[in-house]
C-alpha positions as CSV (number, residue, x, y, z in Angstrom):
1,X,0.0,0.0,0.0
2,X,2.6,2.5,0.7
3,X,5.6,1.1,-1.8
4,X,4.4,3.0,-4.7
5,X,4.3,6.5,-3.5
6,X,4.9,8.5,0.0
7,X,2.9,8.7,2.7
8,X,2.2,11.0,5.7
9,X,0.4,9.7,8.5
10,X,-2.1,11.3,11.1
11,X,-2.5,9.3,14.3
12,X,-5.4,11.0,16.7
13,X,-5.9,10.1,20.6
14,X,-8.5,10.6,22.7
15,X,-8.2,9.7,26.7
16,X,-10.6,8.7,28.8
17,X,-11.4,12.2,30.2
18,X,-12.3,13.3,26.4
19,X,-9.1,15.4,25.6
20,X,-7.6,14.6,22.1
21,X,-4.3,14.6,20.9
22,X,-2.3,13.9,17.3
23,X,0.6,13.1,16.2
24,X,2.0,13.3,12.4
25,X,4.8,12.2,10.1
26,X,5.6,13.6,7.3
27,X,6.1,10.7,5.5
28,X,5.2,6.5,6.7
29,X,6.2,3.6,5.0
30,X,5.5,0.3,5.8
31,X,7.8,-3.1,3.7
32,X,5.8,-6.1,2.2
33,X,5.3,-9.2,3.7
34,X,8.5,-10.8,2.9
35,X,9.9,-8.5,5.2
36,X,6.9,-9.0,8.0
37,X,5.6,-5.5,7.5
38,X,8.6,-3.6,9.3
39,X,8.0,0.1,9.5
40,X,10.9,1.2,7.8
41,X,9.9,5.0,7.1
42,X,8.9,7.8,9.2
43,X,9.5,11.4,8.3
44,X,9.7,13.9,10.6
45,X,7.4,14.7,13.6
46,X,5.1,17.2,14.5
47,X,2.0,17.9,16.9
48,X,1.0,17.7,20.1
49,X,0.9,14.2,21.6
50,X,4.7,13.5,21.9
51,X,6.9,11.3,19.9
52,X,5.8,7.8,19.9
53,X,6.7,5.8,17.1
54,X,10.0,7.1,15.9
55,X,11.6,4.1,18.3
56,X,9.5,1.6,16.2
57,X,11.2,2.3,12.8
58,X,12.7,-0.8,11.7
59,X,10.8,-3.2,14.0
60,X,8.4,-5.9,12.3
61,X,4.7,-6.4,12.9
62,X,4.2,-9.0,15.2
63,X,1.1,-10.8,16.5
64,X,0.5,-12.9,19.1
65,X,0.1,-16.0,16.8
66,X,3.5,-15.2,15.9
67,X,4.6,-16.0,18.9
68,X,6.7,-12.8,19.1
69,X,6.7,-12.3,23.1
70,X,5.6,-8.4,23.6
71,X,2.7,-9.4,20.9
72,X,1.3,-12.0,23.2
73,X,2.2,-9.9,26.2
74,X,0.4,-7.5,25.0
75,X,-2.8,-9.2,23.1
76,X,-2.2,-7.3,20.0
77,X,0.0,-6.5,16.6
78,X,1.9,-4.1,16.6
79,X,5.4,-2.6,15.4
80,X,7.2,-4.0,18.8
81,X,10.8,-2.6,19.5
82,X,11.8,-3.4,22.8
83,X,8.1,-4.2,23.5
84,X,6.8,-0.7,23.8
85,X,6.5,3.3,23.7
86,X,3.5,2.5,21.8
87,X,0.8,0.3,20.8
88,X,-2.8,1.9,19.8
89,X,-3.7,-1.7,18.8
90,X,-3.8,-2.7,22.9
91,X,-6.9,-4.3,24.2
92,X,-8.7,-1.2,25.7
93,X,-8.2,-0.6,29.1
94,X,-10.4,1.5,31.3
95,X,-8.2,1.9,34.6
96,X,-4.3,3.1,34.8
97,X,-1.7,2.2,32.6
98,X,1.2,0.0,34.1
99,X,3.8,-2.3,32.6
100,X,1.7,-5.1,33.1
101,X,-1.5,-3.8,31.6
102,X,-2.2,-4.6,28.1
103,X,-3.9,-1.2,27.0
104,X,-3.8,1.4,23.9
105,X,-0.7,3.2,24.7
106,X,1.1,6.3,23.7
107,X,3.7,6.6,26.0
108,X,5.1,10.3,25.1
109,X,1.9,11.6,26.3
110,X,0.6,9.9,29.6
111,X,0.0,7.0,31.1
112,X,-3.7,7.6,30.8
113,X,-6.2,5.2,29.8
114,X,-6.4,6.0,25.9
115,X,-10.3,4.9,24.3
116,X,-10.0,6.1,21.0
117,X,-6.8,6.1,18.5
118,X,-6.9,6.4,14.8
119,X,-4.4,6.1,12.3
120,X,-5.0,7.5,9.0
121,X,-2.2,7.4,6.2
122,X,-2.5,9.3,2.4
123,X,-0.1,9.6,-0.3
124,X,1.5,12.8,-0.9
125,X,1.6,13.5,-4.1
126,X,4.5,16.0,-5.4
């Protein structure tokens, strides 16, 4: 999906309490399956809930069937590097955050129960 042109991604958050955040990269690519989906671009950062994903460029999508241990530690696929600073495909989680929870995170902005997180990728077109 993103091979044949760039893309910039939007990522929105909204905490339990109702306050939204977003974070955006100016540019998100994502390798084929041979290569187990690894994240391997992400242009630069701007916005307003923190850095979050920049430590998961080069890390593979993992699931728990894969066996990959933060995936089943978690409950979810993600692109795990050193498990996590973030995952917005956690089970949802209504009570605090902690290392053994397994709940949307986005660490760079709080520890927070997050309920709603939406990613959002386009081409960019020059």
């Amino acid at each position: 999906m993103t091979k044949w042109h760039k893309h910039e991604l939007i990522i929105y958050l909204k905490d339990v309490d109702n306050e939204v955040r977003h974070a955006q990269y100016s540019e998100f690519r994502i390798d084929n399956a041979a290569a187990s989906y690894a994240l391997s671009e992400l242009g630069a950062y701007s916005g307003n809930a923190g850095d979050s994903l920049s430590t998961h460029i080069n890390a593979t999508f993992s699931t728990p069937d894969t066996n990959e241990k933060c995936a089943m530690a978690y409950k979810s696929g993600w692109w795990f590097h050193k498990c996590m600073d973030s995952n917005l495909n956690g089970v949802y989680e209504s009570n605090e955050v902690d290392a053994d929870t397994a709940g949307i995170v986005w660490s760079s902005w709080q520890m927070k129960p997050i309920k709603f997180a939406q990613m959002m990728i386009r081409p960019i077109y020059n």
